[in-house]
C-alpha positions in Angstrom: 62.8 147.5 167.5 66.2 149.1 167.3 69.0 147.8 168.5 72.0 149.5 169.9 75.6 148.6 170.0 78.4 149.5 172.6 81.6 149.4 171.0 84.6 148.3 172.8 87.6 149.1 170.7 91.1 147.0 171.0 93.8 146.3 168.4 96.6 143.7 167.8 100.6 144.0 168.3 103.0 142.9 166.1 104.4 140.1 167.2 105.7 137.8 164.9 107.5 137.8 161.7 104.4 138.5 159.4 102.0 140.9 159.9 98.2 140.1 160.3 96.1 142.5 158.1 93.7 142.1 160.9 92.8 143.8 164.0 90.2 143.2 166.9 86.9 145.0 167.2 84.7 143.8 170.2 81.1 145.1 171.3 78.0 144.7 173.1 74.8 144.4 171.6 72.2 145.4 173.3 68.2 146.1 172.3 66.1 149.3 172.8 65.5 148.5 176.7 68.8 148.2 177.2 69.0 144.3 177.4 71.8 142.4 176.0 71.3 140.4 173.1 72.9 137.2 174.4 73.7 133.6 172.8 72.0 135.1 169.2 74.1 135.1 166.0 74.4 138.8 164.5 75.6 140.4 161.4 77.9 143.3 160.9 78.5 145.3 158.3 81.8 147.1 158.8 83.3 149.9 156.5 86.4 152.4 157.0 86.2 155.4 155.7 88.3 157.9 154.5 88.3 161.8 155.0 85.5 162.6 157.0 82.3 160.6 158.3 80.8 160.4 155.1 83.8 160.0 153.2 85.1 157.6 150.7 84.8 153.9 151.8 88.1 152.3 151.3 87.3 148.8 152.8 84.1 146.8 153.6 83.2 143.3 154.8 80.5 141.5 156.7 80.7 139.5 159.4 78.3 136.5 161.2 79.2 136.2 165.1 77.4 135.1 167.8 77.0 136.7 170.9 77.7 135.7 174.3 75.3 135.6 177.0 75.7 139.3 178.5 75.7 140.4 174.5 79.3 139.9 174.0 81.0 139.6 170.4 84.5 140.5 169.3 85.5 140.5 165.4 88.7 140.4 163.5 88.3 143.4 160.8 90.3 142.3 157.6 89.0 138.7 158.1 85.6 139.0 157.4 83.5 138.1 153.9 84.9 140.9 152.1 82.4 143.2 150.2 84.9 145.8 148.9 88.5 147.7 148.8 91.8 146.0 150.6 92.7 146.7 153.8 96.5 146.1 153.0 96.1 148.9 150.4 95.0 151.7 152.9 97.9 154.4 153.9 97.3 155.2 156.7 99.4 158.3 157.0 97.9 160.4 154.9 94.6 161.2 155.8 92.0 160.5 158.7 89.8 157.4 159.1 86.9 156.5 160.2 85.2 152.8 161.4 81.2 152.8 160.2 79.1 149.4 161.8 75.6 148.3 160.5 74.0 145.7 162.6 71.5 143.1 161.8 70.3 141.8 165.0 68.3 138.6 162.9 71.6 137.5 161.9 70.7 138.5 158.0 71.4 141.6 155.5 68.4 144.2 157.2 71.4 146.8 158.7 70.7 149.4 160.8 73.6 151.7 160.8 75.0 152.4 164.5 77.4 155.3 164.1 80.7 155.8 162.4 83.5 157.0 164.7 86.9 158.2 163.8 90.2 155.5 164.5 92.5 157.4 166.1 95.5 154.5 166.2 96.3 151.2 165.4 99.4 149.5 165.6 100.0 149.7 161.6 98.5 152.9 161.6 100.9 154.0 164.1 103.5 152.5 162.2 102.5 154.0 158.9 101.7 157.7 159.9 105.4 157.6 162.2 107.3 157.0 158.6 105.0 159.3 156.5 106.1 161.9 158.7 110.1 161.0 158.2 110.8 161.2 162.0 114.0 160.0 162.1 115.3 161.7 165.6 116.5 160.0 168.7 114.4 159.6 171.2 112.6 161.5 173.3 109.7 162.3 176.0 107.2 161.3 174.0 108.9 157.5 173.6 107.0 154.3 175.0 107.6 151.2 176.0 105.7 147.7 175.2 105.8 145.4 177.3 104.1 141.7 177.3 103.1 139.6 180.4 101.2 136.4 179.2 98.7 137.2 177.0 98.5 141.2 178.0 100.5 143.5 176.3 101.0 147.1 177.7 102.3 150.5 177.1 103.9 152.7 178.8 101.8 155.2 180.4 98.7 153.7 178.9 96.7 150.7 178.7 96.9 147.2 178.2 95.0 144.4 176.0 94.5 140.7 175.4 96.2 139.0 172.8 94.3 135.7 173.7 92.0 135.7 170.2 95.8 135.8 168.7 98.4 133.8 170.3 98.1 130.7 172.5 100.5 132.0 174.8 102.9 128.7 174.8 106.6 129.6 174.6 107.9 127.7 171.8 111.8 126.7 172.7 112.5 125.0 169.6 110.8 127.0 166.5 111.6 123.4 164.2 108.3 122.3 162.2 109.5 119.0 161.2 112.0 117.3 164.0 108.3 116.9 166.2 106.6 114.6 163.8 106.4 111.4 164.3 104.6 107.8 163.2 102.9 105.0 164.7 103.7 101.6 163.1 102.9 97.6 164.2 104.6 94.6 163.0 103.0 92.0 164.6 102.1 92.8 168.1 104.7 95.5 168.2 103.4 99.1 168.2 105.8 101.8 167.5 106.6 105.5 167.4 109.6 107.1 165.5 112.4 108.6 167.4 110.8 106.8 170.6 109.8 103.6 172.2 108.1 100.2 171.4 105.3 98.6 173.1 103.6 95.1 173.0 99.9 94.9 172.6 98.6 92.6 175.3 96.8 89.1 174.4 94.4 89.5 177.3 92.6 92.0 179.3 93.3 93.5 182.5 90.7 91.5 184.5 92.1 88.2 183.1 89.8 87.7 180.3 91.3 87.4 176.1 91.4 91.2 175.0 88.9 92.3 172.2 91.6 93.2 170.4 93.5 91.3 168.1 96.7 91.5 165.6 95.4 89.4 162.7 96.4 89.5 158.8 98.5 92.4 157.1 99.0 94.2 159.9 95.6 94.9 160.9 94.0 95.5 164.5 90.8 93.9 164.6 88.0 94.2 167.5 86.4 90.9 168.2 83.7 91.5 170.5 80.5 93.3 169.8 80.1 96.8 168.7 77.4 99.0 168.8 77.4 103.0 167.7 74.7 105.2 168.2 73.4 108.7 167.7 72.8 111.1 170.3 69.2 109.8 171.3 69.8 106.5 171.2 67.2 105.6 168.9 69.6 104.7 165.7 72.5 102.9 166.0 74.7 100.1 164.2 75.5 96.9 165.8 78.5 94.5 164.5 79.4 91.9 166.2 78.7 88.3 167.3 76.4 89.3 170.0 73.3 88.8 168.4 70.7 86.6 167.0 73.3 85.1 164.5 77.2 84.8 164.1 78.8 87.7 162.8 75.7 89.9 162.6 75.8 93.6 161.3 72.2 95.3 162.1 71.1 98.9 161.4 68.8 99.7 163.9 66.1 101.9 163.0 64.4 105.2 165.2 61.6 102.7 166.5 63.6 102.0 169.6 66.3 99.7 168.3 64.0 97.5 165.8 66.1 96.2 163.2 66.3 97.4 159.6 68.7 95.6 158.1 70.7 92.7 159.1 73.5 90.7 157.7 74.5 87.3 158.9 77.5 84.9 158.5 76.1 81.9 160.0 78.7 78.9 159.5 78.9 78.9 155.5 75.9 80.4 154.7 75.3 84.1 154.7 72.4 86.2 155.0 71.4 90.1 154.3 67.8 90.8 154.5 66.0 94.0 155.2 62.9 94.1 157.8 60.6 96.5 159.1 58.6 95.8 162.4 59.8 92.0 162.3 58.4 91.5 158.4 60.7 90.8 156.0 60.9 92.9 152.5 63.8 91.5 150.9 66.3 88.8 151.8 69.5 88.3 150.3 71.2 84.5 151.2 72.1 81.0 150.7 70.1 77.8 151.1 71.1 76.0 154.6 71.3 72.7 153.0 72.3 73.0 149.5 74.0 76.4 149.4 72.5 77.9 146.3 71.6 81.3 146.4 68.8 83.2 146.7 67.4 86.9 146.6 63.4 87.0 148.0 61.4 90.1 147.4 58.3 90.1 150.0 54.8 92.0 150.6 53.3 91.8 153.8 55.7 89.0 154.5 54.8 86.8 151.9 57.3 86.0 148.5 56.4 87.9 145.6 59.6 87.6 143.9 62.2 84.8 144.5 65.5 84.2 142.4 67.9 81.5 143.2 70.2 79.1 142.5 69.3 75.7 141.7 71.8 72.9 140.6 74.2 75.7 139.0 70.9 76.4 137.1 69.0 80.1 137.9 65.4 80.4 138.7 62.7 83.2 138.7 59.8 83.1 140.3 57.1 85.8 140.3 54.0 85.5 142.6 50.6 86.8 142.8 49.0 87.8 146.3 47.8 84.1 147.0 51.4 83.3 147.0 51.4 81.0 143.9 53.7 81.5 140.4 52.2 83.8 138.1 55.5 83.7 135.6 58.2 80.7 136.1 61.8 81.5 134.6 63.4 78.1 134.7 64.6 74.6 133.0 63.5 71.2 131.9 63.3 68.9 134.8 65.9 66.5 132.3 68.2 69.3 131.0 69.3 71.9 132.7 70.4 73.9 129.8 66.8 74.3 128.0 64.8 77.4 129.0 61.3 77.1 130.5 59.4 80.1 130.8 55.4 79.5 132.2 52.7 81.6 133.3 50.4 79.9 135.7 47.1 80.3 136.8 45.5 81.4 140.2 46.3 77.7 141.8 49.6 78.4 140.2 48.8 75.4 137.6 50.9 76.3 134.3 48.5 77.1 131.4 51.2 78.7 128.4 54.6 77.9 128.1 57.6 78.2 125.8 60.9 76.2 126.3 63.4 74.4 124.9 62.7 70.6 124.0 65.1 67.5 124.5 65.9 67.8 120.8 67.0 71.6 120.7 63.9 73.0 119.1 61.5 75.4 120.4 58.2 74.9 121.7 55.1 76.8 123.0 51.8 75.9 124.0 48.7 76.4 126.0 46.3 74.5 128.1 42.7 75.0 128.8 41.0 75.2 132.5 41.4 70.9 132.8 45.2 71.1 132.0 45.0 69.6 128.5 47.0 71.3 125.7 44.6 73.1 123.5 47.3 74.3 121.4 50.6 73.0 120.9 53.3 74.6 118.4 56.2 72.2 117.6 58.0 70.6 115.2 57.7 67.7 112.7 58.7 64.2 114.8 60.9 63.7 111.9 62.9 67.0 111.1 63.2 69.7 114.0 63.6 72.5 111.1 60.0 72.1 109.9 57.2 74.1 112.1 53.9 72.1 113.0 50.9 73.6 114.6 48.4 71.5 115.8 44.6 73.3 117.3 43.2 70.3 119.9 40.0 69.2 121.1 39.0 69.2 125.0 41.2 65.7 125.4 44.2 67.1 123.8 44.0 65.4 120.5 44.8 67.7 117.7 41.9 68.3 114.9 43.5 70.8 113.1 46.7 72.0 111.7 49.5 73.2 109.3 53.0 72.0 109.3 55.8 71.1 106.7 56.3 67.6 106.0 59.6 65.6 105.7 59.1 66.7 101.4 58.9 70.1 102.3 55.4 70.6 101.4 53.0 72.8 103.5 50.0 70.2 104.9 46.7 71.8 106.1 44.7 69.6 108.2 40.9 69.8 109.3 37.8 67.8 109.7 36.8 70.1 107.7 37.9 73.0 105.3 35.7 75.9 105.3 35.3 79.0 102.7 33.7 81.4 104.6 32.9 85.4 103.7 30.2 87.7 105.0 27.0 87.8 103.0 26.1 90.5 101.4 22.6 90.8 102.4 22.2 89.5 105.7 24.7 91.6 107.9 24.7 89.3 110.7 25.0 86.3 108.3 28.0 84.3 107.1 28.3 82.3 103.4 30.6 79.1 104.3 31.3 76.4 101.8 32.8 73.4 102.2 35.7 72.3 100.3 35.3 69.2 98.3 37.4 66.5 99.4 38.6 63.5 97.5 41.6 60.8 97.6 43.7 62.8 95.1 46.0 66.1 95.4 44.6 67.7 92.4 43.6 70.9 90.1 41.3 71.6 87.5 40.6 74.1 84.9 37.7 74.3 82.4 36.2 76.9 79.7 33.9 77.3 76.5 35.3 76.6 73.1 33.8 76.6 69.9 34.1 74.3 67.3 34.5 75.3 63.5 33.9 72.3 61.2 33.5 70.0 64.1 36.7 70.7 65.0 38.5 72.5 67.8 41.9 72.9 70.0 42.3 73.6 73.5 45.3 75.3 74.8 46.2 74.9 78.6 47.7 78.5 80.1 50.7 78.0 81.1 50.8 78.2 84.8 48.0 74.6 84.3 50.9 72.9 82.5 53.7 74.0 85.5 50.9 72.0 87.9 49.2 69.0 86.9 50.5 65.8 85.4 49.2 65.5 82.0 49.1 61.7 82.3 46.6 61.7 85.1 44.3 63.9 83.4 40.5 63.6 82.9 38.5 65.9 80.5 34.6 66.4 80.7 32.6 67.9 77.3 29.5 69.6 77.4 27.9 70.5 73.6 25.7 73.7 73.6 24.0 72.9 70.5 20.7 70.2 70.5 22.1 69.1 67.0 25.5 68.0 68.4 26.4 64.1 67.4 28.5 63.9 70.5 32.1 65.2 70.9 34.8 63.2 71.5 38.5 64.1 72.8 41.0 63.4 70.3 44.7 63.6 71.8 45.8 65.2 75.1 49.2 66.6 75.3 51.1 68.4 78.0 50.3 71.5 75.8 46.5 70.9 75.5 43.8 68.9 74.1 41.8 68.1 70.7 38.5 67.9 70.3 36.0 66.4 67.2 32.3 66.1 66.8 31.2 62.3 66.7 30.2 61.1 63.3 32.5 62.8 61.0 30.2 65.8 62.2 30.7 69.4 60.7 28.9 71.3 63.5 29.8 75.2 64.4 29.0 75.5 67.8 29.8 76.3 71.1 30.7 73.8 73.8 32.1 73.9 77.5 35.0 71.9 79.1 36.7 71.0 82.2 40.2 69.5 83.1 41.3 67.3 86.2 44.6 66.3 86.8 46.5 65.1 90.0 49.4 67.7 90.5 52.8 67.5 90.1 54.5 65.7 92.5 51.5 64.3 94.3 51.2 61.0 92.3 52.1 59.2 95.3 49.5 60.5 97.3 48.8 58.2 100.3 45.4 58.3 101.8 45.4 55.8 104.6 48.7 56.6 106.5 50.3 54.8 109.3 51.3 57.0 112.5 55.1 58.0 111.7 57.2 60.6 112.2 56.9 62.1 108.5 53.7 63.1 109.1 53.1 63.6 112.8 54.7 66.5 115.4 56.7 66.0 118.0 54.4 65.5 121.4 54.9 66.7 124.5 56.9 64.4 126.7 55.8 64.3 130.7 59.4 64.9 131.1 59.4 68.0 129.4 55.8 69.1 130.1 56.8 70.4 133.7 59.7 73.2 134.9 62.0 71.6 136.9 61.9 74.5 139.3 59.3 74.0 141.9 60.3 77.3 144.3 60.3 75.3 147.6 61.0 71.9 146.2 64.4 71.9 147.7 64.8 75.0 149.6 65.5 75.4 153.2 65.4 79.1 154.4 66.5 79.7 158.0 63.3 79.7 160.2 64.3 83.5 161.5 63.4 87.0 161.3 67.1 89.1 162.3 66.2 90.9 165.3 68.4 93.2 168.0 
């Protein structure tokens, strides 16, 4: 639909001591049925042109206005968002102009060009074509007289206009920017303006009552009664105050009539901030009533599933499942405060792994089966803290197999029983296991086939044998290959070897096998019934130390409240 546009033309006056670069350009916009296009933002597109109609643009700029309810706009040309050209640049004087306006009635960039029409006079223009032409006479008939009433200026013989957009009207008897500023200051209840008077702020109100407002530290103002700000609706506000459902409350009010979001508290010496939707709390910021510690809960559906805190200068985590009890437990000892316990509990919230930090400094994990015995237990020997003991345990919690390092510093391997085991080769589903061959010594063996030459022979141990066994603690077995052996009989063993010769001043050449058992090297003492000491046994797991001290609720005391308006 197009849209036409009634032009009203007016133009500023000089008046002060700089020039505006700006003049006034009001109009009517109306639609193709004539109706005004009222309380609707526009856009203009304004150009002056230079010559003729279709001349040379010299200046462009666009313009966002909004109309007035009969269709009313008025624009400043030369303040706009400039497109092209300077309007300070144009001269006026030497040639004709013209003023070309586009209009987009939806406010965007879619112009629809109105007409161009040719600017007889502005003030500047006036101005500039008067001393392009070099008239210098006196003057004459043609001379006029401006004159200014309020905001109307006129001339002689002609019309007037409204200067309103322009100036404010107010006479200004004393031109002075800097002798009319002044400051407010307070010392105590004092308030004060330069170059003026002093008042003093009253302690109590009008009707009687203390005033809300006080002088307290530094200088300051403070409001001590309740405060509440809202938004236009009324459905989201802030409240501060003491006026509420705690001391020194500060609640954010949601858009669900007032319900509270968040709340803060300062209730005696305990303080609060906690953050609740339709009454049920999702995280709550504080300090225990009793004890003081503090505390940050995370909540689901009301219910903990996160809680840290302070507890005896000591910090606690707790994480929860959806049944409410610990899943993970970040804590102490219950008998030292500065060794770690870390736990991960069961559905009843019973712990069944743990690693800490035991009364002697080491560390120590283990885990417990579903009836609470340990079923493994990682530790350290009773006797040194430095060397690692594992221990595997039955169904009571007695271990029946392990490895640790014993007060020597030799690796032990414990078992009922020691196992080979490897998959058989034939049946897929099948394993080979072989027991190992127990005894009261801490031995090794070797053996071989020799072969003796004039019923003689010398065996030489390898050299790794001699590094391992204790030559005078070995035993060596013969076995002749030959039905017309006279027996053999070892002649010396040394730590290099043996010597072996056939019984009866024999002179047989034959083949015969052997074997070597020796206790090893540093095992001569080997003790096989042992006493319970520490050399050989782990540390166990105290009932002090088998337990977090940190029970969530064991000594916490939350305010029984949910922060509400």
């Amino acid at each position: 639909m197009r849209t036409l546009l009634f032009l009203i033309f007016s133009f500023p006056v000089l008046l002060f001591s700089q020039v505006p670069f700006a003049f006034n350009y009001q109009g009517i916009a109306r639609n193709g049925q004539g109706e005004a296009i009222g309380s609707q933002e526009i856009s203009l597109l304004v150009s002056i042109v230079r010559g003729f109609e279709n001349g040379i643009i010299e200046f462009s700029e666009q313009h966002f206005v909004t109309t007035g309810a009969n269709g009313l706009f008025t624009i400043r040309i030369g303040q706009g968002n400039f497109i092209t050209g300077n309007l300070r640049n144009i001269d006026w004087g030497i040639d004709d102009y013209f003023i070309r306006t586009e209009l987009d009635p939806d406010g965007g960039e879619n112009y629809i060009e109105l007409g161009t029409s040719q600017l007889y006079a502005v003030p500047y223009a006036l101005f500039a074509l008067k001393s392009a032409e070099s008239d210098q006479g006196g003057s004459g008939a043609d001379d006029q007289t401006l004159s200014l009433s309020g905001n109307f200026l006129s001339i002689e013989n002609g019309n007037s206009v409204d200067l309103s957009p322009i100036r404010d009207g107010v006479e200004d008897a004393d031109p002075d920017p800097v002798n009319e500023l002044q400051n407010l200051s307070i010392s105590g209840s004092q308030l004060s303006i330069s170059n003026g008077n002093s008042v003093t702020l009253p302690s109590g109100g009008g009707s009687g009552g203390e005033s809300p407002w006080q002088v307290v530290d530094n200088n300051s103002i403070a409001y001590t009664g309740t405060a509440e700000i809202r938004n236009n609706s009324g459905s989201s506000s802030l409240l501060l105050g003491t006026n509420s459902t705690a001391s020194g409350q500060a609640a954010f009010l949601n858009q669900n009539a007032g319900s509270v979001a968040h709340a803060s508290y300062a209730d005696g010496e305990s303080g609060f901030f906690s953050y609740a939707q339709d009454e049920m709390l999702s995280h709550w910021l504080g300090t225990d009533d009793e004890t003081g510690d503090g505390f940050l809960q995370l909540r689901s559906n009301n219910q903990i599933s996160l809680l840290l805190r302070s507890l005896d200068n000591t910090a606690n985590l707790s994480m929860r499942g959806p049944n409410g009890n610990n899943n993970i437990l970040l804590t102490n000892l219950s008998n030292s405060r500065n060794a770690g316990f870390m736990a991960t509990g069961d559905s009843e919230g019973q712990t069944k792994a743990a690693i800490y930090v035991s009364e002697n400094e080491a560390g120590k994990m283990y885990t417990r089966g579903t009836n609470g015995n340990t079923n493994v237990f990682l530790s350290n020997l009773a006797s040194n803290a430095n060397h690692g003991y594992l221990t595997v345990n039955d169904a009571q919690g007695d271990d029946k197999a392990g490895a640790y390092v014993n007060a020597s510093g030799q690796g032990v391997l414990f078992a009922d029983i020691k196992n080979f085991r490897t998959e058989h080769p034939a049946m897929k589903d099948h394993d080979i296991v072989y027991a190992s061959l127990e005894g009261p010594e801490a031995a090794a063996y070797m053996r071989g086939t020799a072969k003796l030459v004039d019923g003689r022979a010398e065996i030489q141990f390898p050299e790794h044998f001699k590094y391992i066994i204790s030559t005078q603690t070995s035993t060596v077995m013969l076995t002749p290959l030959s039905p017309k052996s006279k027996g053999l009989s070892v002649l010396q063993k040394s730590n290099d070897g043996f010597s072996v010769v056939e019984l009866w001043e024999g002179k047989g050449n034959y083949e015969f096998d052997w074997e070597v058992k020796a206790i090893r090297q540093g095992f001569e003492d080997y003790q096989v019934v042992r006493k319970h000491d520490l050399d050989y046994r782990p540390t166990g797991i105290s009932p002090r130390e088998s337990e977090p001290a940190f029970e969530p609720e064991s000594k916490m005391k939350l305010p029984d409240r949910t922060p509400k308006k």
